[in-house]
N, C-alpha and C positions, 0 to 999 in steps of 0.2 A: 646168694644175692643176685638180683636180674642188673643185667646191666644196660644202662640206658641209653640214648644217644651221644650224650656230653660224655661218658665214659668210654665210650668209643674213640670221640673223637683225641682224649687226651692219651688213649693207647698210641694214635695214629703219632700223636705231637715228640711220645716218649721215642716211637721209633726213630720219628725224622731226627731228634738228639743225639743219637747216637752216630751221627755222622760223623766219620777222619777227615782232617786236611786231605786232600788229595794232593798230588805233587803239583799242580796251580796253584793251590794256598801256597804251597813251600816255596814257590819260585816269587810271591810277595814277599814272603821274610828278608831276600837281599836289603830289601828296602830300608828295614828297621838300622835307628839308630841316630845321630846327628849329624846334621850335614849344614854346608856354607854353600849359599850360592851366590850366583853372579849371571846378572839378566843381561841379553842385551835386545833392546826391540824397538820396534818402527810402526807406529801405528800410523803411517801418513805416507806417501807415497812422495818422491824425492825427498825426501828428510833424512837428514842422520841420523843413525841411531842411537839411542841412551840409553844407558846403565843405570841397573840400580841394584845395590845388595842386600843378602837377606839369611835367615837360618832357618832350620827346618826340622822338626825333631819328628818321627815317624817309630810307630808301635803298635803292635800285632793286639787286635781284639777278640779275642780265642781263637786263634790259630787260623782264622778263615776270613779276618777283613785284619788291613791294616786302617789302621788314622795319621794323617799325614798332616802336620799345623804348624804352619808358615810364619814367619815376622821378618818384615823387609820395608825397604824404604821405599816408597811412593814417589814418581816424578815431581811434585810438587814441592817434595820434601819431608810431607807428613809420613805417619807410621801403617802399613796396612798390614791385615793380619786373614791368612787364608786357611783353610780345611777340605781336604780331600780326603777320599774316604775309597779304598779297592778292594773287590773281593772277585774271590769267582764262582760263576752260575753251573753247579753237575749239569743240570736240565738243559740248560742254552748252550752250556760247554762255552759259554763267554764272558770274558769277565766285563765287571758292572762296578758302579763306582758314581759317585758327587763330589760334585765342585762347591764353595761357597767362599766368598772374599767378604771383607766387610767395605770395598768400595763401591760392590753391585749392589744389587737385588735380584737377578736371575739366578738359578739354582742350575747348574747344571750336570743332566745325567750323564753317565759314560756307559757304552757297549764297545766292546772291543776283544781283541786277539793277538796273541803273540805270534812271531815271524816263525818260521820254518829256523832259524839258528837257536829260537830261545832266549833271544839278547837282545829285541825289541818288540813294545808293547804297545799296539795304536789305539788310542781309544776313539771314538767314534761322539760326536756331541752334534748340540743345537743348539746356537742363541743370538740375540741381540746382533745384526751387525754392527760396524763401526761408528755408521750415524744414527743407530737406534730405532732407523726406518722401518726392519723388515728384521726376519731371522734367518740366519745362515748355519752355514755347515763348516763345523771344525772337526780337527784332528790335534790331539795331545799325541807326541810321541814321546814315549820313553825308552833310551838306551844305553843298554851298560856298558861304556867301554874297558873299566875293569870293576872290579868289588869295592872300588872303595872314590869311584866315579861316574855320575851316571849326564845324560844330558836331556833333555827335553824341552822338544821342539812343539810349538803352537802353530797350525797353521789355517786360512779360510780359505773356501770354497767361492773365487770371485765370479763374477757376473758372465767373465768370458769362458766359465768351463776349466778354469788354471786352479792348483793349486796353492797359494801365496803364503810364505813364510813370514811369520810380521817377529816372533821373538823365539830366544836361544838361551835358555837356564843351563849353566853348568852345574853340578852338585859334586862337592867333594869332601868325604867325610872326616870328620873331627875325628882327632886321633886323640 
């Protein structure tokens, strides 16, 4: 039997299948599991900060992306509910990942890398600043300070060249 183009191409598809986690993928799985958190943030410059709590159930999607979905209290009081999603790129050798909350509507990508210890992870983004005016540049950080604690920090890229820390998730897992 002559083999045609489209049969080529699902040879190409079977090999790329056969890809292993590499040890990137395995350094997501810490992740997996239940967790509690506790926000604290400032989206306003002289203002005090607020709290707000929330749970997070996170789970490996074959071995090479995790899903990460949120339920927590919203400052207003009402219920918001988020999804992030990480994996990592062989090709870019960087990991990638989405944002989505059901309080926006911006969608946001992540590029990023982990530190030289292995025990944080920055993700790299784009969106909406604070007044909606224009879009900025953020960083998620995520860090393990042991297995069953992680923290993550959000922070923007301000107008003066600084980098601003506006909030601070702890996560600490359901036993």
């Amino acid at each position: 039997m002559k083999a045609t183009s489209s049969d080529s191409s699902w040879l190409s598809q079977e090999k790329f299948m056969q890809i292993e986690p590499q040890k990137e993928h395995h350094w997501l799985n810490q992740l997996q599991g239940k967790w509690d958190s506790e926000t604290e943030y400032s989206m306003e410059p002289n203002q005090p900060p607020s709290k707000i709590r929330g749970t997070e159930v996170v789970r490996s999607l074959g071995g090479f992306w995790i899903v990460m979905e949120g339920d927590g209290e919203m400052p207003d009081g009402s219920a918001g509910k988020t999804i992030m999603s990480l994996g990592y790129n062989p090709q870019s050798q960087r990991y990638v990942g989405t944002f989505i909350g059901s309080m926006m509507t911006h969608l946001w990508l992540y590029n990023g890398c982990l530190d030289a210890s292995g025990k944080v992870l920055t993700l790299e983004t784009e969106g909406p600043n604070f007044n909606q005016s224009a879009m900025a540049k953020y960083k998620d950080i995520i860090e393990f300070i042991s297995a069953d604690h992680r923290i993550m920090t959000s922070q923007i890229l301000g107008d003066d060249g600084n980098w601003l820390q506006f909030m601070t998730s702890h996560y600490q897992r359901q036993k």
